[in-house]
C-alpha positions in Angstrom: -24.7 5.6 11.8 -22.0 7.7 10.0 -19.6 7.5 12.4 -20.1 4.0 13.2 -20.1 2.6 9.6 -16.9 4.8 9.5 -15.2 3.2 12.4 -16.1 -0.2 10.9 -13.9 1.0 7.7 -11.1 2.1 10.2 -10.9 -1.2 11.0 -11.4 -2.9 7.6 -8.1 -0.5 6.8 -6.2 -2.4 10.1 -7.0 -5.7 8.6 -5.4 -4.3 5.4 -2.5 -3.7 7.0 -1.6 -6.3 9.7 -0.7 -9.2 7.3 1.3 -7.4 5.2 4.3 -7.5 7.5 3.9 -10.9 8.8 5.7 -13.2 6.4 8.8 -11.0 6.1 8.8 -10.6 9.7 8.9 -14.5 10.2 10.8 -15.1 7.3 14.0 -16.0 8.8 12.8 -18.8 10.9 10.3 -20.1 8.3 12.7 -20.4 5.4 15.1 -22.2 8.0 11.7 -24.8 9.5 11.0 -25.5 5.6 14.3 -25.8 4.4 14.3 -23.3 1.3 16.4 -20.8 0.5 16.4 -17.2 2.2 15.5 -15.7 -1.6 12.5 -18.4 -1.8 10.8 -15.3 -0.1 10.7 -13.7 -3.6 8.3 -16.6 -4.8 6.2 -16.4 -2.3 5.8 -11.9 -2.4 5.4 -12.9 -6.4 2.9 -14.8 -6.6 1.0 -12.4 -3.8 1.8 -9.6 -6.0 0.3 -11.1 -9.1 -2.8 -12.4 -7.6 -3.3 -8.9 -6.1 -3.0 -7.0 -9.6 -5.1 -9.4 -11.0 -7.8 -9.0 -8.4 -7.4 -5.2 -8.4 -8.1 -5.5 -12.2 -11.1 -7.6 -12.0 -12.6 -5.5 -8.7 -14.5 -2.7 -10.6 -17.0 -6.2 -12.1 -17.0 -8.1 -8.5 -18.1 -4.7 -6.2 -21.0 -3.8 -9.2 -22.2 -7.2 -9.1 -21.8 -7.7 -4.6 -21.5 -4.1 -3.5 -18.6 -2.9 -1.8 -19.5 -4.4 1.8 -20.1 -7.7 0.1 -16.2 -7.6 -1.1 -15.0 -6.3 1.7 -16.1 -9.0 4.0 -16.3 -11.7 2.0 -12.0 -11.0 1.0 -11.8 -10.0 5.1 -12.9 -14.0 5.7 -10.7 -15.6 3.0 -7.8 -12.9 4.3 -8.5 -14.7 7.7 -9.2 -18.1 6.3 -5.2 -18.1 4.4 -3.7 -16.9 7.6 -4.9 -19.6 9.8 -3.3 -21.8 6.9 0.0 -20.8 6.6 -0.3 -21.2 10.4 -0.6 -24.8 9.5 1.6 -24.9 6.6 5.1 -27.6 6.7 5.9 -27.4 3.1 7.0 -24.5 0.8 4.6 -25.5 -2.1 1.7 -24.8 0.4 2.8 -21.1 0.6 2.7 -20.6 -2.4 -0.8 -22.1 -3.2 -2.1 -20.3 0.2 -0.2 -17.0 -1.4 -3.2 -17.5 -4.8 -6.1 -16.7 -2.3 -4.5 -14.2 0.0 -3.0 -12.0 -3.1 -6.6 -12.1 -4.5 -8.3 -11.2 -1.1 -6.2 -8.3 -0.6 -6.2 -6.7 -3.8 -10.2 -7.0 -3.5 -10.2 -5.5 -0.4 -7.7 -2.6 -1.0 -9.4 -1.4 -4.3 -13.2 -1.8 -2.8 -12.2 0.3 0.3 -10.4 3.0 -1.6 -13.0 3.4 -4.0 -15.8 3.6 -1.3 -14.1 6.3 0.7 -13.2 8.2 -2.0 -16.9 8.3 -3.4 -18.5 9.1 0.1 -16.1 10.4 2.5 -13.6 13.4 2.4 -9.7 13.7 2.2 -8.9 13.6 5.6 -10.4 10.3 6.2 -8.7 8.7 3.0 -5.0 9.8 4.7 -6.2 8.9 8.2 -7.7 5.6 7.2 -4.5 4.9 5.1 -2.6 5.8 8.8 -4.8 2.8 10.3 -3.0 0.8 7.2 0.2 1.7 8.7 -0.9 0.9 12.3 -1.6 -2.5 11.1 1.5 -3.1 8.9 3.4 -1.8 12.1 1.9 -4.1 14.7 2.5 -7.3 12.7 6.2 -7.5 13.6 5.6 -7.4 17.0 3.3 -9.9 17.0 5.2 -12.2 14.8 8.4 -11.4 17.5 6.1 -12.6 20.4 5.6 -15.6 18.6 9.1 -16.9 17.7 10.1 -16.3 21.4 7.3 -18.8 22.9 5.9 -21.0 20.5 7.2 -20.5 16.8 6.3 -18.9 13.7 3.0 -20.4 13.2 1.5 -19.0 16.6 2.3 -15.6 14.6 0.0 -16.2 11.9 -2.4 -17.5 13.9 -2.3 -14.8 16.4 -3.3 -12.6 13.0 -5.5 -15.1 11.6 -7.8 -15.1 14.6 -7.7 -11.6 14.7 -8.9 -11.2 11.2 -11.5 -13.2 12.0 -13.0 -10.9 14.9 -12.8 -8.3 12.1 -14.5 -10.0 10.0 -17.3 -10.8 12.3 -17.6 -7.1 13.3 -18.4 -6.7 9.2 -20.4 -9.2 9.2 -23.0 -7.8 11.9 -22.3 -4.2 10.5 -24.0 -5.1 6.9 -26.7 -2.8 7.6 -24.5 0.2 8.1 -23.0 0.5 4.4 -25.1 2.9 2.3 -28.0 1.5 1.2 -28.4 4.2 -1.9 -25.7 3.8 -4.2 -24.9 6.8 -6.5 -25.9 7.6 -9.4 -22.5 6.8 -10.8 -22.1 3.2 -9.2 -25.2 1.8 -10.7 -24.1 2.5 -14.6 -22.3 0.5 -16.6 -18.9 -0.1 -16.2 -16.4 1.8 -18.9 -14.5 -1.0 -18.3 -10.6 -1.4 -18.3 -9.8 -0.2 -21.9 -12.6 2.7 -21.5 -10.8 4.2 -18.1 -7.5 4.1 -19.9 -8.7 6.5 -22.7 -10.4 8.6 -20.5 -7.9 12.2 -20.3 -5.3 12.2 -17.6 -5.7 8.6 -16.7 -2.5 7.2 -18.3 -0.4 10.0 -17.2 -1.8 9.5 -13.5 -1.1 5.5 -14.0 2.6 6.5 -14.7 2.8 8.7 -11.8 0.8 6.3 -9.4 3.7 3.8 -10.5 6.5 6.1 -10.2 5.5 6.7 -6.6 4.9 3.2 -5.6 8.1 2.3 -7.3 10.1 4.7 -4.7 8.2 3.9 -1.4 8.6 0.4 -2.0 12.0 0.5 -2.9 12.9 3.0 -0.1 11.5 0.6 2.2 12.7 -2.5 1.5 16.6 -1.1 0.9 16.8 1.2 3.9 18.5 -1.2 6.3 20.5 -1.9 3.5 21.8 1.1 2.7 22.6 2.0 6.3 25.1 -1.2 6.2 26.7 -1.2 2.9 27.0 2.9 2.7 26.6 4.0 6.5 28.7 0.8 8.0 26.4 0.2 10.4 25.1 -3.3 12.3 22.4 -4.8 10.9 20.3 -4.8 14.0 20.9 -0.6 14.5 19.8 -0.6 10.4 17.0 -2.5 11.3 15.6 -0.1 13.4 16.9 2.8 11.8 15.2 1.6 9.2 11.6 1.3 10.2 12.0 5.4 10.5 10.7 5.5 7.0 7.6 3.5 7.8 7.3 5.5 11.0 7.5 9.3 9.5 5.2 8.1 6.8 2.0 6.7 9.5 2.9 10.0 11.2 2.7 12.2 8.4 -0.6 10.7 7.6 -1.8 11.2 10.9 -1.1 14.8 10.9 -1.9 15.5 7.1 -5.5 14.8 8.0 -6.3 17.7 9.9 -5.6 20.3 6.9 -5.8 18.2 4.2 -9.5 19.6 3.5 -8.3 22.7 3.2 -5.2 22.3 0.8 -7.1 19.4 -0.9 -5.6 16.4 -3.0 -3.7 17.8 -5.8 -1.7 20.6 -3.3 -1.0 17.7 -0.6 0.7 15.9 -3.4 2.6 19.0 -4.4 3.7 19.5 -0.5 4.0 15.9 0.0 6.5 15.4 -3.2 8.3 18.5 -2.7 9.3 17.0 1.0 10.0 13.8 -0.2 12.4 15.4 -2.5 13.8 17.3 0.0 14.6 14.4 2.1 16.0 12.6 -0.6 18.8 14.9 -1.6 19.7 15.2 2.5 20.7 11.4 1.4 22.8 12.6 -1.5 25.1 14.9 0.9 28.4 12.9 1.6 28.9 12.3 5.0 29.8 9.0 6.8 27.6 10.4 10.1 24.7 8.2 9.8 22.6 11.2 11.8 22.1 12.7 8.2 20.5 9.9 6.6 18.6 8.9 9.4 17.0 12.4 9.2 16.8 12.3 5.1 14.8 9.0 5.4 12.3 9.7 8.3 11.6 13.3 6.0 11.4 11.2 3.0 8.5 9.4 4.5 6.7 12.0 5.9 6.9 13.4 2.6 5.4 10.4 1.0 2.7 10.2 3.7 0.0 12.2 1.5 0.7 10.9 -2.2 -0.5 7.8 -2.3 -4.4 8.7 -0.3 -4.2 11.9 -2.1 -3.6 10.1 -5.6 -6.6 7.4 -4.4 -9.1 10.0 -2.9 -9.0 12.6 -6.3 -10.0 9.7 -9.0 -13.8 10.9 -8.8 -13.0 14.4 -8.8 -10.7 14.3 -12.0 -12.2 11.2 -13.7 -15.8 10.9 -13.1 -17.7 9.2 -10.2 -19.2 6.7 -13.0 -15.9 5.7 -13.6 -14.3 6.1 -10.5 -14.6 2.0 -9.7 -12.9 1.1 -12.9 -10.1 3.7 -12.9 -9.1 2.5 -8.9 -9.1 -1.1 -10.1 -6.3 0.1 -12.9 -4.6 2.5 -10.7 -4.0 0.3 -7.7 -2.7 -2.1 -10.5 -0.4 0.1 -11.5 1.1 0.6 -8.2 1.8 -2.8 -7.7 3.1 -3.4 -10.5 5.8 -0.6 -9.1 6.1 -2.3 -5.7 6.7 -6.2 -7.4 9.4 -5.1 -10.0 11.1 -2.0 -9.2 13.0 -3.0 -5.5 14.3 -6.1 -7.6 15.3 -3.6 -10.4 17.2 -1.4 -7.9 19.0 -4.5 -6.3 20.5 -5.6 -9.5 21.7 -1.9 -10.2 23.2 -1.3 -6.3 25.0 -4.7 -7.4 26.6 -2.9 -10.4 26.9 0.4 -8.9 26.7 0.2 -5.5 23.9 1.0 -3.0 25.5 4.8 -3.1 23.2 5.0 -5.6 19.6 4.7 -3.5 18.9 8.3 -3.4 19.8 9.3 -7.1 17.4 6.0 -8.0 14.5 7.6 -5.7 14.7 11.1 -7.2 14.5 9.8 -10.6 10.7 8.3 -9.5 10.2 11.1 -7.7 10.2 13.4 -10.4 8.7 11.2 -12.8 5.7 11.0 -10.4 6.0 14.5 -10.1 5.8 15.4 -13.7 2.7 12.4 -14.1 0.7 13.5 -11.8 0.8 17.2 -12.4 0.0 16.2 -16.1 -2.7 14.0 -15.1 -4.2 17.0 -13.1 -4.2 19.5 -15.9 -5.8 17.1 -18.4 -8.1 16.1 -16.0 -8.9 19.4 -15.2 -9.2 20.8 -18.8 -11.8 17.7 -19.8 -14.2 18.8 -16.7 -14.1 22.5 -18.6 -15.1 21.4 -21.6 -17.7 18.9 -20.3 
């Protein structure tokens, strides 16, 4: 039952990730079929992002009242249910009133299944199930490629939309599987929002959590960038160059699962920052040989591979199981707020200063998540000794 239960969550983490790809992937040919601007994009990721802050706030209240599996389903359908409507979607206002439900599906989904694994399963499985994210969020492109070459966009998103659907059938006759005996922890009251910021550590880690969603984000979405205005390259090499990032960072997760265990959460962020660093001042050296950067950016990402599941995985450790659902809803808040507003922020600074100035940009977040996060740790650590 262990083992299947846990393969069901594998799969939830797939659904996670396969949408998350899609609309940017499509984008080019959508924004053309709808007649909007290229930027128009930016509404639509908005809107997403708001919605998913708002349900990651709100998700500590909806999993005490439903129970994870509840939640996890039930934001699996709508997922699916949005999907299969932007595959039907001819006007831009549609989009963005599809992009309300998905944004508050997702951010439902990603905080229940965090919180879950971190409560009842170990490390490993938190960076391997955050792999099966990337797995998802890799495929999506390909999919949507398929489509535009045979019968447009929408065959993308319904090519996802049906597949979500499957998944969310496979939940649906799994119900029995999810622990039946919640902790002690879930079934108390809720500290609430304002009670998991005051607990100690917990604004420091909401800093650092930030800090490091700020830079993977912004790494991501710049790369291909980057390689044209600084390396001089095409934009379809960039492209693929690009996707390194994404590639050395479901890799590193792969591998970071085996020893993970061993190190545990607070040593894989160490390692994983200290490699992320690394990568990013390979960036810094001037050369006009792209072979450097290429390298700098595929090490960047396997150094970001463990931060984030490590961040996710040590909340009940450092913070309390009883609060543990509260403080995920906040953190995962956090880091979008870093993925909405910081790649923006650095596009409107590479405008002043040139996109020469990526890798100084990612070592400043770098260090502030560094410096969080090892905060966060110590105070966390000094409250359990005086508990």
């Amino acid at each position: 039952m262990y083992l299947l239960l846990l393969a069901v969550i594998y799969l939830a983490f797939v659904s996670l990730g396969l949408p998350d790809s899609l609309l940017g992937a499509g984008w080019p040919v959508i924004h053309e079929e709808l007649n909007v601007p290229v930027s128009y994009m930016g509404v639509v990721t908005m809107v997403i992002s708001g919605c998913t802050i708002l349900s990651g706030l709100t998700s500590d209240f909806l999993t005490r009242k439903m129970g994870a599996k509840w939640v996890v389903t039930a934001s699996v359908i709508i997922s699916a249910g949005v999907l299969l409507g932007f595959s039907l979607a001819d006007r831009f206002w549609l989009l963005i009133v599809l992009a309300v439900p998905y944004g508050l599906s997702a951010g439902a989904i990603d905080a229940a299944l965090n919180n879950y694994v971190a409560l009842h399963y170990s490390s490993k499985h938190m960076s391997w199930l955050h792999c099966f994210w990337g797995v998802g969020a890799i495929v999506s492109p390909f999919v949507m490629s398929f489509a535009l070459t045979s019968k447009g966009w929408q065959q993308g998103f319904r090519i996802i939309g049906w597949v979500q659907m499957g998944i969310a059938l496979v939940l649906l006759l799994t119900l029995s599987l999810w622990k039946k005996t919640e902790d002690a922890g879930e079934k108390q009251k809720s500290v609430g929002i304002a009670g998991a910021i005051k607990i100690k550590g917990v604004p420091f880690m909401l800093a650092g959590f930030f800090a490091y969603c700020a830079a993977e984000a912004t790494a991501m979405q710049w790369a291909s960038t980057y390689f044209v205005q600084v390396k001089h390259l095409s934009e379809e090499l960039a492209a693929q160059l690009a996707s390194l990032f994404y590639i050395g960072m479901t890799a590193g997760r792969f591998a970071g699962g085996f020893f993970t265990d061993r190190l545990g959460d607070r040593r894989m962020i160490t390692l994983g920052t200290c490699v992320m660093t690394a990568g990013i001042i390979l960036m810094l050296i001037p050369t006009q040989s792209y072979g450097l950067s290429v390298a700098a950016f595929l090490i960047t990402g396997l150094g970001c591979a463990p931060v984030y599941p490590a961040i996710v995985h040590s909340a009940p450790q450092n913070f309390g199981r009883e609060n543990s659902g509260a403080v995920m809803g906040i953190l995962l808040a956090s880091a979008y707020v870093g993925t909405t507003l910081v790649p923006p922020l650095f596009g409107v600074t590479a405008e002043k200063l040139g996109f020469e100035a990526l890798p100084l940009f990612l070592l400043a977040f770098a260090l502030l998540m560094a410096a969080m996060t090892h905060i966060s740790f110590a105070k966390a650590k000094a409250n359990l000794a005086t508990a």
